[in-house]
N, C-alpha and C positions, 0 to 999 in steps of 0.2 A: 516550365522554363527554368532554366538555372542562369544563377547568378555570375553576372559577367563584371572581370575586375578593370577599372577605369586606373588611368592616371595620370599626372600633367601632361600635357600637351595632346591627350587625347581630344577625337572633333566625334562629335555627334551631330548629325545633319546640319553642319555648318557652325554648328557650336563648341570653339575650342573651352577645351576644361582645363583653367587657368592653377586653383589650389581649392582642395579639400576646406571647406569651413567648419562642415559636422557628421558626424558616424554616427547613426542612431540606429537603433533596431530595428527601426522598420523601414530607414532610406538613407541615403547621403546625399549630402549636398554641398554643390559643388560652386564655385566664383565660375564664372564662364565668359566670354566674349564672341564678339561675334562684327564680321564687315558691318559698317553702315549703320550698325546699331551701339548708340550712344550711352547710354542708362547704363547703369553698375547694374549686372544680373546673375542670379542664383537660379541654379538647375538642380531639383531633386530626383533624383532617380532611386524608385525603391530597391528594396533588397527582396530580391527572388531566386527563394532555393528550394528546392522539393521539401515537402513537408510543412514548409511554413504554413502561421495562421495564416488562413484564408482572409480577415479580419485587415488584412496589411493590403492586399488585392482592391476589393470595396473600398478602404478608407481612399487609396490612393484616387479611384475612379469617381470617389464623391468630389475629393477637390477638382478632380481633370475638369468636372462639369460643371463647379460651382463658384469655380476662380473666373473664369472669362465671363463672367455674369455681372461680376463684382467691381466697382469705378467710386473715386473718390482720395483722398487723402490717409483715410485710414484702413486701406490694403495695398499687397501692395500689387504692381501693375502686373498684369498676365501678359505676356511675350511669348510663347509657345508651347504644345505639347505634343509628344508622340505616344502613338499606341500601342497598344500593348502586344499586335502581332508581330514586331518589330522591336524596339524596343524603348518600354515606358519612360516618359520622363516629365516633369515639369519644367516650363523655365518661367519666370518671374522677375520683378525686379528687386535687388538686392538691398534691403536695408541695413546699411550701417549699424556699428552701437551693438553695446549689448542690450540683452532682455531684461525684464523687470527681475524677471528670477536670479538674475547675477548681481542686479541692485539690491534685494533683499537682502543675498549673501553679504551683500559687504559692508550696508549701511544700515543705520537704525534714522528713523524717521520721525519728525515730529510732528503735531496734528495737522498741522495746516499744510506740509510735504506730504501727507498721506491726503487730505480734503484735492487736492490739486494734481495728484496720481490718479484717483479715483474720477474726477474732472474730467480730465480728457481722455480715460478708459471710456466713461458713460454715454458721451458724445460719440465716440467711435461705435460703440455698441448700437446709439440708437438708428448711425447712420446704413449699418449695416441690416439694421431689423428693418426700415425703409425701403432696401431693396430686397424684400422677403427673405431673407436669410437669417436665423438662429446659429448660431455661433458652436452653442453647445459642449463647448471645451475649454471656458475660458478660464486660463493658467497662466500667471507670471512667467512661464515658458515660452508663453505666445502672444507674448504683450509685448512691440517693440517701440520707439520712439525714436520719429524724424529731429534732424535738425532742429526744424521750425518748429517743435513741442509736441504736436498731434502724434498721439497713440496710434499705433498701428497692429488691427491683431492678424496674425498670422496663424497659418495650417488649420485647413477647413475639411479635412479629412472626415469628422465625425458631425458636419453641420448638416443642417436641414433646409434646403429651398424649396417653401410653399409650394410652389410652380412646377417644381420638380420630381421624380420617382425619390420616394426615399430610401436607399437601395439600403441604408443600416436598418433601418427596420423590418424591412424585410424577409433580409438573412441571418436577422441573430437574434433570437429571442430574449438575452439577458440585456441588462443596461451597460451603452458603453461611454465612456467618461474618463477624468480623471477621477480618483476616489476620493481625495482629499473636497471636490471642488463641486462634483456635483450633486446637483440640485435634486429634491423629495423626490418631486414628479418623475423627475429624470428615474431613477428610482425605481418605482412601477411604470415605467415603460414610455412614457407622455413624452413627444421630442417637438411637439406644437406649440411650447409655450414661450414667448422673450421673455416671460420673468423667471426664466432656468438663468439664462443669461446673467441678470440684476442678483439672484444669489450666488453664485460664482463671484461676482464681484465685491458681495459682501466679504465671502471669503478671505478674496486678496488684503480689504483692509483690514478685516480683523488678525488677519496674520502680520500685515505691516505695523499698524501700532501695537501690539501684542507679542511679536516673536514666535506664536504658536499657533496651529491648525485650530480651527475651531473643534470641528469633527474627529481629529488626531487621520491618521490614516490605514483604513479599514482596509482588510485582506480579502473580506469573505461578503457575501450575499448579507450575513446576518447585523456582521458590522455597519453596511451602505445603513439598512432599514432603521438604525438608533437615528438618524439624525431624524426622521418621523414624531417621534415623542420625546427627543432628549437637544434643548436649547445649550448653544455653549455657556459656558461660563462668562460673566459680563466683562467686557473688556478690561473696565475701570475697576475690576478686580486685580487684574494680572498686570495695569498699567496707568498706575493712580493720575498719570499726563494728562491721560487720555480725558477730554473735556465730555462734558455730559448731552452736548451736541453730535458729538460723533456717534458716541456709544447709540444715540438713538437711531442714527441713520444705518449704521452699522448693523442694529437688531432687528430694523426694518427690512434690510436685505435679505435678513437671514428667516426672515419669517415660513414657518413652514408651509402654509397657504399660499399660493402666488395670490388671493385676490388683498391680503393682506403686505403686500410687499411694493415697492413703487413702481406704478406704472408703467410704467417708460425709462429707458437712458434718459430721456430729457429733462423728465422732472428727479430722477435722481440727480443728474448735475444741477438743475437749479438748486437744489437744496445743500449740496458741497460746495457750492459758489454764494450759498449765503446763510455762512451759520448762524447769526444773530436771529435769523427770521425760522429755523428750523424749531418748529412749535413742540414742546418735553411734554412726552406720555409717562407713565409709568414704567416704558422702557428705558428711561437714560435715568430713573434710581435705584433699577438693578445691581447689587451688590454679592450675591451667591447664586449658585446654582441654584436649578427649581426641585421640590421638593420630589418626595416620592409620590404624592398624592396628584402632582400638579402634572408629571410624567404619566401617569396613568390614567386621567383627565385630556390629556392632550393626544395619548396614543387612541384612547378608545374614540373619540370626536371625528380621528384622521380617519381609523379605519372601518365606521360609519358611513363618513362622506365619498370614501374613495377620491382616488387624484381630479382631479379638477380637468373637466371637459374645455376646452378655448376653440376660442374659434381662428379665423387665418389672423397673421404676423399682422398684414393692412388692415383687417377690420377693426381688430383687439387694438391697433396703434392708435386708430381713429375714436378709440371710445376713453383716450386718457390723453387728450387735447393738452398743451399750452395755449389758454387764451390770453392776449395782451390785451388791456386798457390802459389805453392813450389820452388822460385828461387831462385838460386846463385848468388848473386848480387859483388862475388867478382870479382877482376881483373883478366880477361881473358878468362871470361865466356861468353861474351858478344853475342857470335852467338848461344850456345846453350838457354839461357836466350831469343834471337831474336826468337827459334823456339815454346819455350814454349810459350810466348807471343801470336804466330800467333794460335798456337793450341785450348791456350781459347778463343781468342777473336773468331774461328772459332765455339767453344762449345757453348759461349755465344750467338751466331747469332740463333742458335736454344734452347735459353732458353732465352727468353727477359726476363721473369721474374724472372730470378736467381737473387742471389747475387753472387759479386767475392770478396772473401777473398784473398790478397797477403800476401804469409807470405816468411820469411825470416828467416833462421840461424846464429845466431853467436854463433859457439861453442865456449865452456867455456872450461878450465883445469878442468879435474880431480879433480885432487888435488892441492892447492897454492891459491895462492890468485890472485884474478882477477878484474883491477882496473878500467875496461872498457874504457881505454884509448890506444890510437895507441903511436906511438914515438915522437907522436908532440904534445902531450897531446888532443889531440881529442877526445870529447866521441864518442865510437864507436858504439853506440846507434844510436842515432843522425844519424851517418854518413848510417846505415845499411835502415834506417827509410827514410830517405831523397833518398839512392839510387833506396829501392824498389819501391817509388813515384814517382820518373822518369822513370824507367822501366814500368810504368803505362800506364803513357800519352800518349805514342803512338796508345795505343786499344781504345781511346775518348770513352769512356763507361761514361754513367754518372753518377755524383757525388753520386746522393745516392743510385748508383748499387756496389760500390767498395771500402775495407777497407783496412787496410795495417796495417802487424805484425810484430815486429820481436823476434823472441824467442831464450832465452838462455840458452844453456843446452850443458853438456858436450856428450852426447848421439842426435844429431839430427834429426833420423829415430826414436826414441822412443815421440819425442818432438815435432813430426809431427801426429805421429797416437794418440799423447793424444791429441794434438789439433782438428784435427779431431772428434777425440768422444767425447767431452767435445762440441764443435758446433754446432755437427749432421751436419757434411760435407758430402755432397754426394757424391762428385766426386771429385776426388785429382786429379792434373795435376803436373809430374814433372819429372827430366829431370835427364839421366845418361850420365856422362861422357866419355869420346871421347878416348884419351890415355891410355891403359894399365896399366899404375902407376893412373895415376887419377883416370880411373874406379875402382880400387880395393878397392878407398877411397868413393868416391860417389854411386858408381856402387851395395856398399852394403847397402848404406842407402836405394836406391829404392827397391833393392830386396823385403829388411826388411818391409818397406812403402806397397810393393803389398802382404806380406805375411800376415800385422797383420793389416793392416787396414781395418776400418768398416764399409767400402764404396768402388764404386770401383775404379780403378787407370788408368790415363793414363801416360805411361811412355813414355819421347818423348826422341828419341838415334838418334844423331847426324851419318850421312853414309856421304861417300865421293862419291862426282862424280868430274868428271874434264872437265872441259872445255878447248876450244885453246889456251885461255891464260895461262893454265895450276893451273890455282886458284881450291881451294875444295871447296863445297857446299852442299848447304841437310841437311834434316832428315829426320825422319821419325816417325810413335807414336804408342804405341801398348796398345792399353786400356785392 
């Protein structure tokens, strides 16, 4: 097929081609319009000429197939394609703004601009691994951003859906990628993994507070294979700004193992949205490169284990949980609080790799002014924060499996299920009260919590048995 030249005012099946946006090597892409149809939209049409990579064919045929799959705020809308007997194109809907890659160019970033870039990167990536899709490319090139804030990644040309043929692996035996960005596994061949995804991402911020590639950018086969045995240089080498929370989240992305790297988009964003609670290894007192001894330790271990076998996008998602606890941390709650407790640490026994979120209420007035002080001028902040962290300690979970919230809202069942979706909590655990007058007060938050939450719930309800001493005990939980 040879390449056919378009230009304003040209129509493609009803699609006038309004102006040129971008020339790139492997497509254009073009503003288009169209009767009836309302949405700002982009139409890419690759570029086919005899001889071309074949490489440009496939990429395009992976998105034809793997765009209309895709829904949500962080793609963007699919609106039409034609084939390729005829002539290829995509149409889409057109996001505004520049890319992250033209914001890098022209801004320097400070931690908490980069903690908040990486935020709603994480969140887009995990919504996309939800609807089985690996991303596999992800590039400040293809990171755009609505209005409304939500990251949007674009061009799926080299992604992988579960459900689908994966027509790149198929036809090319080398790794396709960008160089600077992709991941070990990616690497030797592995395109089943979403923690390709989460290093890429590290990538982005260690280029954002940093200025420079971690990896620099490799030419050759031989170059890809350094980042196997050879860690970058510690951020807060190159960018003394750089807080010693980042750098660790940072070197967590970048880990060469994915089972060493974070789970999920989710719990990577929970952790950029809350640096104080992001628990310091030995990776955020990193100060120089690794030795020569410690490169050769690390190469020989990799190529030992070989890449890491994963199983599908939903399974692997399913076994690195966000579980919420929802406790009442005030006075006299202490047994129901003691059941919820046993319930997750019983959930967590069979999800080692969760995270546990503890969150906590303190409802606020309506209306009036609320000075978050008790009668002894106490912040009751403080105090809600401090007791949900004892309520903790007892489940010995470790540090950097468990965070702790507490949220204030005159509504507490509405200010649980936004927590929840705003997370990507999978499982709520939380507890209804005992008494009749209490239950009618708590008894409706949970309802409310199992009716409109976006996950599912366990509700743990306090039952009475008696013993000879005549004391009560029990509960019970109903997921």
């Amino acid at each position: 097929m040879t390449d056919i030249r378009f230009s304003p005012g040209s129509s493609i099946d009803g699609f006038r081609l309004e102006s040129r946006i971008h020339a790139g090597g492997m497509a254009t892409i073009w503003r288009v319009t169209k009767e009836r149809v309302s949405i700002p939209m982009a139409m890419k049409i690759p570029r086919l000429k005899d001889g071309d990579d074949s490489s440009f064919v496939v990429c395009f045929e992976v998105e034809q197939m793997i765009l209309p799959r895709l829904s949500g705020p962080h793609v963007p809308r699919f609106v039409a394609a034609g084939d390729f007997s005829e002539q290829p194109y995509l149409v889409m809907e057109h996001i505004p703004g520049k890319s992250l890659e033209s914001l890098i160019s022209e801004s320097q970033f400070n931690p908490h601009e980069v903690a908040s870039v990486g935020l709603r990167i994480a969140k887009a990536l995990h919504d996309i691994h939800r609807q089985h899709v690996i991303h596999l490319d992800v590039t400040p090139d293809n990171v755009m951003f609505r209005a409304s804030g939500e990251a949007v990644l674009v061009d799926y040309g080299l992604s992988r859906h579960e459900q689908l043929p994966d027509l790149m692996a198929e036809e090319f035996s080398l790794p396709m990628g960008t160089a600077p960005y992709i991941a070990p596994e990616q690497v030797l061949g592995v395109r089943s993994d979403p923690r390709s995804d989460i290093f890429s991402l590290g990538v982005i911020l260690y280029q954002m507070i940093t200025g420079e590639l971690p990896f620099d950018d490799p030419k050759s086969m031989a170059g890809l294979k350094r980042r196997l045995y050879l860690a970058p240089v510690p951020p807060r080498a190159m960018n003394k700004k750089c807080p010693k929370w980042l750098q660790e989240i940072i070197l967590t992305c970048l880990e060469v193992d994915p089972r060493n790297r974070y789970g999920s988009g989710a719990q990577l964003a929970l952790a950029l949205e809350n640096p104080s609670q992001v628990v310091l290894t030995s990776r955020s007192d990193l100060e120089n490169p690794d030795s020569l001894m410690t490169k050769l330790k690390r190469w020989i271990s990799f190529s030992r284990s070989g890449p890491i076998a994963n199983r599908s996008v939903s399974r692997h998602l399913d076994s690195v949980l966000i579980i919420m606890a929802a406790v009442d941390v005030s006075p006299g709650m202490e047994t129901l609080s003691d059941a919820i407790r046993l319930a997750v640490k019983r959930i967590y026994q069979g999800e080692r790799n969760a995270r546990i979120t503890c969150v906590a209420i303190r409802k606020t007035p309506l209306v009036g002014i609320d000075l978050g002080l008790d009668d002894e001028g106490n912040n009751m902040y403080v105090q809600y924060l401090s007791a949900l962290k004892h309520w903790a300690q007892l489940m010995e979970l470790p540090s950097d499996r468990i965070s702790f919230h507490v949220l204030e809202s005159p509504d507490p069942a509405a200010a649980l299920v936004h927590y929840a979706r705003a997370n990507h909590v999978e499982h709520i655990v939380i507890g209804a009260r005992g008494s009749s007058k209490l239950r009618r007060f708590l008894g409706s938050v949970s309802s409310h919590v199992v009716a409109e939450a976006p996950c599912s719930v366990t509700v743990v309800r306090l039952h009475e048995t008696w013993d000879a001493s005549g004391q009560g005990s029990g509960y019970s939980s109903h997921g």
